[in-house]
C-alpha positions in Angstrom: 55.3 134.8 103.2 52.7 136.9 104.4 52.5 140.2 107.0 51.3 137.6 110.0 53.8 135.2 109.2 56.9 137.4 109.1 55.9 139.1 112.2 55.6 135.6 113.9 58.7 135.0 112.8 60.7 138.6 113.9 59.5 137.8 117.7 60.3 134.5 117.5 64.2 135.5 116.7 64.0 138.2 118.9 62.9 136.2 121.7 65.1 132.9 121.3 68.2 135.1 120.6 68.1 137.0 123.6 68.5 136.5 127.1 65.8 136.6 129.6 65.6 139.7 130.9 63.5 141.6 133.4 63.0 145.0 134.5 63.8 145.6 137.5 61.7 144.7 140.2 62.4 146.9 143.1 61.6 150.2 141.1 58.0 149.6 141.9 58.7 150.0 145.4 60.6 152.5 145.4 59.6 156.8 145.6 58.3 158.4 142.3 60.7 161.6 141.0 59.2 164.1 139.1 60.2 167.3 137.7 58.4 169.9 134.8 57.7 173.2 133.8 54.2 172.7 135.1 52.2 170.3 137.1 48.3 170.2 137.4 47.2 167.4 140.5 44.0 166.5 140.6 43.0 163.9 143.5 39.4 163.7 143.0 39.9 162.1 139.5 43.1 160.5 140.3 44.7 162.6 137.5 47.7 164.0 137.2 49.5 166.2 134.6 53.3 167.6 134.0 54.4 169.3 131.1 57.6 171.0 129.9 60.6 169.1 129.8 59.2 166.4 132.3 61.6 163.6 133.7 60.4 160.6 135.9 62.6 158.8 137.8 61.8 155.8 139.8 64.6 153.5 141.0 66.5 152.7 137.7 63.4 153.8 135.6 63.9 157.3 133.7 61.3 158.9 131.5 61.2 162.2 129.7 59.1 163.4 127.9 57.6 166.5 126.9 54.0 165.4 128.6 53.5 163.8 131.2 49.6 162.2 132.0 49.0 159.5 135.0 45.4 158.4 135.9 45.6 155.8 138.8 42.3 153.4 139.3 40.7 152.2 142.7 43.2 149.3 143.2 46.1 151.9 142.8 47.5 150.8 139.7 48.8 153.4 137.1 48.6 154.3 133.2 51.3 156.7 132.3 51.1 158.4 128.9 54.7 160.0 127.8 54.8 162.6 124.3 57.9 164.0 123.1 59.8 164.1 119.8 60.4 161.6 121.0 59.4 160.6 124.5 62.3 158.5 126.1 62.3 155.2 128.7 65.2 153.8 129.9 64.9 151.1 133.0 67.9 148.7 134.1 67.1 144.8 133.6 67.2 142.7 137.1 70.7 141.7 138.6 72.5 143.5 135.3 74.7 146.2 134.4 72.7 146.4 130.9 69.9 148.4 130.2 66.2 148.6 128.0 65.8 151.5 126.0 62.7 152.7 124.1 61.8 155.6 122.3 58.3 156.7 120.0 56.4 159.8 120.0 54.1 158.1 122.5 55.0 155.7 125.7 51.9 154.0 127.7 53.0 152.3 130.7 50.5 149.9 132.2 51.5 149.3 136.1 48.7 146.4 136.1 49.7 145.1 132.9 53.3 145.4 133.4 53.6 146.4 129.7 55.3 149.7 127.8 54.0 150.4 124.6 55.7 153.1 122.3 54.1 154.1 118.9 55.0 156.4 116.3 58.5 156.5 114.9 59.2 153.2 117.9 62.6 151.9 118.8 63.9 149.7 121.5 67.3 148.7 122.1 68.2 146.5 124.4 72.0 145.6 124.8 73.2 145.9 120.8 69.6 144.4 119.8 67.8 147.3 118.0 64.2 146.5 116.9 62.2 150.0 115.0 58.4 149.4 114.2 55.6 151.4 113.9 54.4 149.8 117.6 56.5 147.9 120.0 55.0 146.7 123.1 57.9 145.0 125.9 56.8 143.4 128.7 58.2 144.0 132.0 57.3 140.7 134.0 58.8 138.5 130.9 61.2 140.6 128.8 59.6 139.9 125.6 58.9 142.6 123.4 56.5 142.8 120.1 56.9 144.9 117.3 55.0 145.3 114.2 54.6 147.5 111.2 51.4 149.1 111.6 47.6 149.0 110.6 47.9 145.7 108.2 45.0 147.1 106.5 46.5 150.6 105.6 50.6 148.9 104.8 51.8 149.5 101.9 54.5 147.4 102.2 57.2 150.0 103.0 56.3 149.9 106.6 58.0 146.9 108.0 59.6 146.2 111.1 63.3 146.3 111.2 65.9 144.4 113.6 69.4 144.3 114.2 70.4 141.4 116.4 73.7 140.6 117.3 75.1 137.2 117.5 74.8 136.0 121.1 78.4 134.0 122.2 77.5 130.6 123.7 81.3 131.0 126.0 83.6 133.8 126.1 86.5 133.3 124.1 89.4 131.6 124.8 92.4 133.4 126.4 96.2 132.7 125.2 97.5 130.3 128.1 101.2 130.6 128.7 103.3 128.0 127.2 106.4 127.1 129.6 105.5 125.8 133.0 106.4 127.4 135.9 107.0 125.8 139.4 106.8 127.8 142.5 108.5 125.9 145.5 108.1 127.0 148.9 111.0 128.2 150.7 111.9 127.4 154.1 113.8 131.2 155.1 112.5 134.6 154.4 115.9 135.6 153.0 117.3 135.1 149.5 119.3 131.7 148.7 123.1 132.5 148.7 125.6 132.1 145.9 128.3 130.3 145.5 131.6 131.6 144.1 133.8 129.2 142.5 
């Protein structure tokens, strides 16, 4: 089987083995936290940069990272570069407790694309799915993510893509039901019944 093939494959399981999932949709309307050592703003090229133990909060979105770089273009949209060792994202899927993780050395989010790519030493998680690639891009809008190995030209074959994907239950399990019946009567008093003595 070759490189293409096998990666085809890997998203395809990851996909149909997990449940549609979305980021959440009101962090984009929601304000922009940010806190770092240092912090350079510079309106005229729609550029800004934070460094030093930089986290980014925005609704249920968290970044860190060591560096922190967004250039916004005319329509307002925003490219976000994150580096670390590594640089972490963590956002909250819509109407769920359960939450997307990534980490790489470097995070690219893409407000226009809706995308979040991590390279370099790449990880998501997502639930007790665990995919690790040299690349792994996850869409926001459709909750797919794509991982691969690397340069196919340059892959030696020891860099592969690796997944751990739990087995999703179609119902919950079955509780023990009692076996007696029990009847419940209504009474006609609010005091107990009274005893006989023989």
């Amino acid at each position: 089987m070759n490189k293409l093939t096998e990666r085809l494959l890997l998203l395809l399981l990851f996909a149909v083995t997990s449940d549609v999932a979305l980021a959440e949709q009101s962090d984009r309307d929601k304000p922009v936290h940010l806190e770092a050592n240092q912090v350079l703003i510079d309106d005229a090229r729609q550029f800004k940069s934070f460094e030093g133990r930089v986290q980014l909060l925005q609704g249920t979105l968290n970044i860190q990272a060591d560096r922190i770089e967004v250039r916004e273009d005319k329509e307002g949209y925003q490219h976000l570069t994150a580096t670390g060792h590594p640089a972490k994202f963590r956002q909250r899927y819509e109407g769920s407790d359960e939450y997307a993780e990534g980490y790489g050395e470097r995070i690219e989010y893409d407000t226009r694309a809706e995308t979040v790519d991590f390279y370099d030493h790449a990880r998501v998680k997502r639930g007790q799915d665990e995919v690790q690639g040299a690349r792994i891009t996850y869409s926001t809008k459709t909750g797919v993510f794509q991982a691969s190995a690397g340069n196919a030209a340059n892959n030696t074959g020891n860099d592969r893509v690796r997944a751990v994907l739990q087995p999703k239950r179609d119902k919950p399990p079955e509780t023990s039901k009692p076996t007696g019946t029990l009847t419940i009567q209504p009474s006609e008093t609010l005091s107990p019944p009274l005893t006989q003595k023989h």
